[in-house]
FIFI-732144 format. One record per residue (C-alpha): x, y, z; residue in one letter; residue number from 1. Coordinates in nm, 3 decimals. Layout:
// residues N
+---------+---------+---------+---+-----+
!      c1 !      c2 !      c3 ! r !   k !
+---------+---------+---------+---+-----+
!       X !       Y !       Z ! a ! NUM !
...
+---------+---------+---------+---+-----+
// end
This chain:
// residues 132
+---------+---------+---------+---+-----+
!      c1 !      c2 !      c3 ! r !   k !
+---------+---------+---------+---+-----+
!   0.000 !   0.000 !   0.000 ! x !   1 !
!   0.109 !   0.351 !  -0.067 ! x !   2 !
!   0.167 !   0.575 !   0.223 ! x !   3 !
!  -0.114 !   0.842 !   0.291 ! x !   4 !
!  -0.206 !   1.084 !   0.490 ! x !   5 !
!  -0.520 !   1.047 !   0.609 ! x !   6 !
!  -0.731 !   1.168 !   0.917 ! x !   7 !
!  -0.851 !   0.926 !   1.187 ! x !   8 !
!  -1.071 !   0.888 !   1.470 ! x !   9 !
!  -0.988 !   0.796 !   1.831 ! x !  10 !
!  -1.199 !   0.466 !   1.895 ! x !  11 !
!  -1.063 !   0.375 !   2.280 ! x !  12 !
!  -0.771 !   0.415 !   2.456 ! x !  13 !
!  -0.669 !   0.307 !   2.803 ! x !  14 !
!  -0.360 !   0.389 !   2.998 ! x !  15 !
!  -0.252 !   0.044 !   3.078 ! x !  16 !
!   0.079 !   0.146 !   3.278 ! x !  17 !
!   0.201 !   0.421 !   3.413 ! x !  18 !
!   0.209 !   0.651 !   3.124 ! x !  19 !
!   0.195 !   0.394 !   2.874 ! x !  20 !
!  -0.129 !   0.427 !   2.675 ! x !  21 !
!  -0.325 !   0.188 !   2.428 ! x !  22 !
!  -0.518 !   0.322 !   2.183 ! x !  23 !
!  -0.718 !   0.219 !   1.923 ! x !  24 !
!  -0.809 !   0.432 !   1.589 ! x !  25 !
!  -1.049 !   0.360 !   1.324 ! x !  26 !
!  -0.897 !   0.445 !   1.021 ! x !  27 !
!  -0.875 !   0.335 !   0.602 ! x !  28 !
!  -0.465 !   0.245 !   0.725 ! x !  29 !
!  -0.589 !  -0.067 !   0.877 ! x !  30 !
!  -0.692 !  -0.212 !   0.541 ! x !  31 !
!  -0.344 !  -0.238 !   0.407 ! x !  32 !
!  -0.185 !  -0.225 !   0.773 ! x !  33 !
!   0.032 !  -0.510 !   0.957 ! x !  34 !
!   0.182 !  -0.488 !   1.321 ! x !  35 !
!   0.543 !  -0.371 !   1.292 ! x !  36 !
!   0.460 !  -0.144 !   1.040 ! x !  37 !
!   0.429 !   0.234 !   1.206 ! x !  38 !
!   0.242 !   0.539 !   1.108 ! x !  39 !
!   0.362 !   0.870 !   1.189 ! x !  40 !
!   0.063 !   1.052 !   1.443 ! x !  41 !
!   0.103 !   1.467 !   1.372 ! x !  42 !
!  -0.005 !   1.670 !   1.680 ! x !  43 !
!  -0.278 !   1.984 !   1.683 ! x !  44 !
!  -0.029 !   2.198 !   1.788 ! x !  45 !
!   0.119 !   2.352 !   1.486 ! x !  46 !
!   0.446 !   2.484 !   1.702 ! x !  47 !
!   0.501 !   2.076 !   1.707 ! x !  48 !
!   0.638 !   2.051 !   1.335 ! x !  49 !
!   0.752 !   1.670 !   1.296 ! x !  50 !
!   0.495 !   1.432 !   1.322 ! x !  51 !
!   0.527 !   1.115 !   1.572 ! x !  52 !
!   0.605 !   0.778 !   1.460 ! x !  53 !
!   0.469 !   0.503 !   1.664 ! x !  54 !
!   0.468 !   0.160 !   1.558 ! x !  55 !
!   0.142 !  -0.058 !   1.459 ! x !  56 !
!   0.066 !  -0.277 !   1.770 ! x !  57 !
!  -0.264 !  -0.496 !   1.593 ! x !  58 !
!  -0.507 !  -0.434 !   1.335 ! x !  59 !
!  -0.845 !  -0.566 !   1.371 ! x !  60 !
!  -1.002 !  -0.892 !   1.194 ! x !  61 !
!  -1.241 !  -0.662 !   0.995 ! x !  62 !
!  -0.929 !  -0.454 !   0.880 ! x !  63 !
!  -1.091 !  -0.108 !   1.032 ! x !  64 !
!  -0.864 !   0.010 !   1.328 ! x !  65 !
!  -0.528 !  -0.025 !   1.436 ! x !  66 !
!  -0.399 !  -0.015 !   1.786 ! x !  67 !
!  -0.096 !   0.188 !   1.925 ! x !  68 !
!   0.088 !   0.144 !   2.266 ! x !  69 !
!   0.329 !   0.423 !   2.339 ! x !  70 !
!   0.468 !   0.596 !   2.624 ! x !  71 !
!   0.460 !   0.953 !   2.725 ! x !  72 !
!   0.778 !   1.144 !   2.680 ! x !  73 !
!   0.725 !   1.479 !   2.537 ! x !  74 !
!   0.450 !   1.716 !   2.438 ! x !  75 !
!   0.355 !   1.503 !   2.149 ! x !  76 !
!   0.280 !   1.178 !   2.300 ! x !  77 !
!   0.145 !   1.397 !   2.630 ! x !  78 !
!  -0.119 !   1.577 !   2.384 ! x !  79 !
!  -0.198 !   1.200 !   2.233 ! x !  80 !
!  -0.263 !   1.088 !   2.580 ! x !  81 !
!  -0.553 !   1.381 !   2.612 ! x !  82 !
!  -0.726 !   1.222 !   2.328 ! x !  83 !
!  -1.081 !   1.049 !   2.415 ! x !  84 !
!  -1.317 !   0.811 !   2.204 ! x !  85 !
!  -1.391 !   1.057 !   1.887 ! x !  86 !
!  -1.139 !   1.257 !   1.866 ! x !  87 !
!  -0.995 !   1.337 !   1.483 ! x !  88 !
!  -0.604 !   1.237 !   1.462 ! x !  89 !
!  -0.427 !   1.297 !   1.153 ! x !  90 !
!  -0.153 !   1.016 !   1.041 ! x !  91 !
!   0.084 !   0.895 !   0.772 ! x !  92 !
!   0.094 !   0.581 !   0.672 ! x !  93 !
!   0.144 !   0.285 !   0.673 ! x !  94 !
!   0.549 !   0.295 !   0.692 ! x !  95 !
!   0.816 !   0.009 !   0.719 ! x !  96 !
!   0.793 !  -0.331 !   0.652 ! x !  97 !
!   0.530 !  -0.519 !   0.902 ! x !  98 !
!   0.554 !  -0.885 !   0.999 ! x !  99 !
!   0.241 !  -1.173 !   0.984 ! x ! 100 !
!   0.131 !  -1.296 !   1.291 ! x ! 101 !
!   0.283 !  -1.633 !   1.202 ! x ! 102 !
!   0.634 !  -1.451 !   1.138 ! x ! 103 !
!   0.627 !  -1.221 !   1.468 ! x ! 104 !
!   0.523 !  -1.588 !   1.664 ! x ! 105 !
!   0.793 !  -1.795 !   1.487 ! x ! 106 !
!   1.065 !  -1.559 !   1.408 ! x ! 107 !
!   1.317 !  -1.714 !   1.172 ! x ! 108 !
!   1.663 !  -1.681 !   1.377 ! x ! 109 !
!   1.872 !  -1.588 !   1.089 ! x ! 110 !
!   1.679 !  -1.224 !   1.041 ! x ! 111 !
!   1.609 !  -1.192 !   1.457 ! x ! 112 !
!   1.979 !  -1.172 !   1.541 ! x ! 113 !
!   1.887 !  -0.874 !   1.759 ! x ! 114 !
!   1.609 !  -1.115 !   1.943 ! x ! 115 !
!   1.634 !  -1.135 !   2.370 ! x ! 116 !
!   1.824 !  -1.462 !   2.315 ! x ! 117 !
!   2.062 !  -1.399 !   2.080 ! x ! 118 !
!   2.161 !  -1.026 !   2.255 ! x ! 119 !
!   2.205 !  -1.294 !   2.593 ! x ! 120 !
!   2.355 !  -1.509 !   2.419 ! x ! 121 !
!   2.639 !  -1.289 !   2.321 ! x ! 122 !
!   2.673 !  -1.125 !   2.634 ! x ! 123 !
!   2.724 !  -1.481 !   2.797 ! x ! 124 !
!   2.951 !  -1.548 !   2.556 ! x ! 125 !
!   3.149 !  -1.222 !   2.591 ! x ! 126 !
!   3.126 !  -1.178 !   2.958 ! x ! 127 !
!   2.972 !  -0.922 !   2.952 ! x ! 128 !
!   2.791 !  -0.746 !   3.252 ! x ! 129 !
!   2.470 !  -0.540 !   3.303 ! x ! 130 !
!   2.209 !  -0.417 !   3.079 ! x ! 131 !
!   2.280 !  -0.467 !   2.658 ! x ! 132 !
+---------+---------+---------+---+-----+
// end
């Protein structure tokens, strides 16, 4: 699918951490969507000039909405986190190359090198200490 920019409307969202938010927006995206894609979110406040990009969590079974999960760290994401069931959002997308479900369950190990097991794998391996 060609990226677009298109304008949205909030469905739901939930903050399901602290300031970590889910939210869901019905939008023409989903139809050509796929989680690990991302879509770029642009704020109301024209002072903000670059747009947000925050990757595609799910799309819905009937290929309507597609759900976000992001965090709160700047007056972007803070004004997203304002944003109740209706509200317009305007977004780009859908950018990057996405995964299938079956692909993001059963990740082939030769393109996940960057995967939990392999980065603990080479820090075993390397001695290393601490955080990667």
């Amino acid at each position: 699918m060609i990226k677009t920019k298109v304008i949205g409307r909030v469905f739901r969202q939930d903050e399901i951490a602290d300031q970590i938010y889910d939210m869901w927006i019905e939008t023409e995206l989903a139809q050509g969507a796929r989680p690990g894609q991302f879509v770029c979110v642009y704020t109301k406040n024209a002072a903000a000039l670059l747009p947000r990009p925050i990757s595609i969590c799910e799309v819905n079974e009937e290929k309507t909405m597609l759900r976000l999960v992001y965090r709160t760290v700047g007056t972007g994401t803070n004004e997203f986190a304002d944003y109740h069931a209706g509200t317009e959002i305007s977004l780009l997308g859908p950018l990057g190359n996405g995964k299938s479900s079956r692909e993001a369950c059963f990740p082939d190990r030769r393109w996940n090198r960057y995967s939990a097991d392999a980065a603990a794998f080479q820090r075993d391996q390397k001695g290393w200490t601490g955080l990667l």
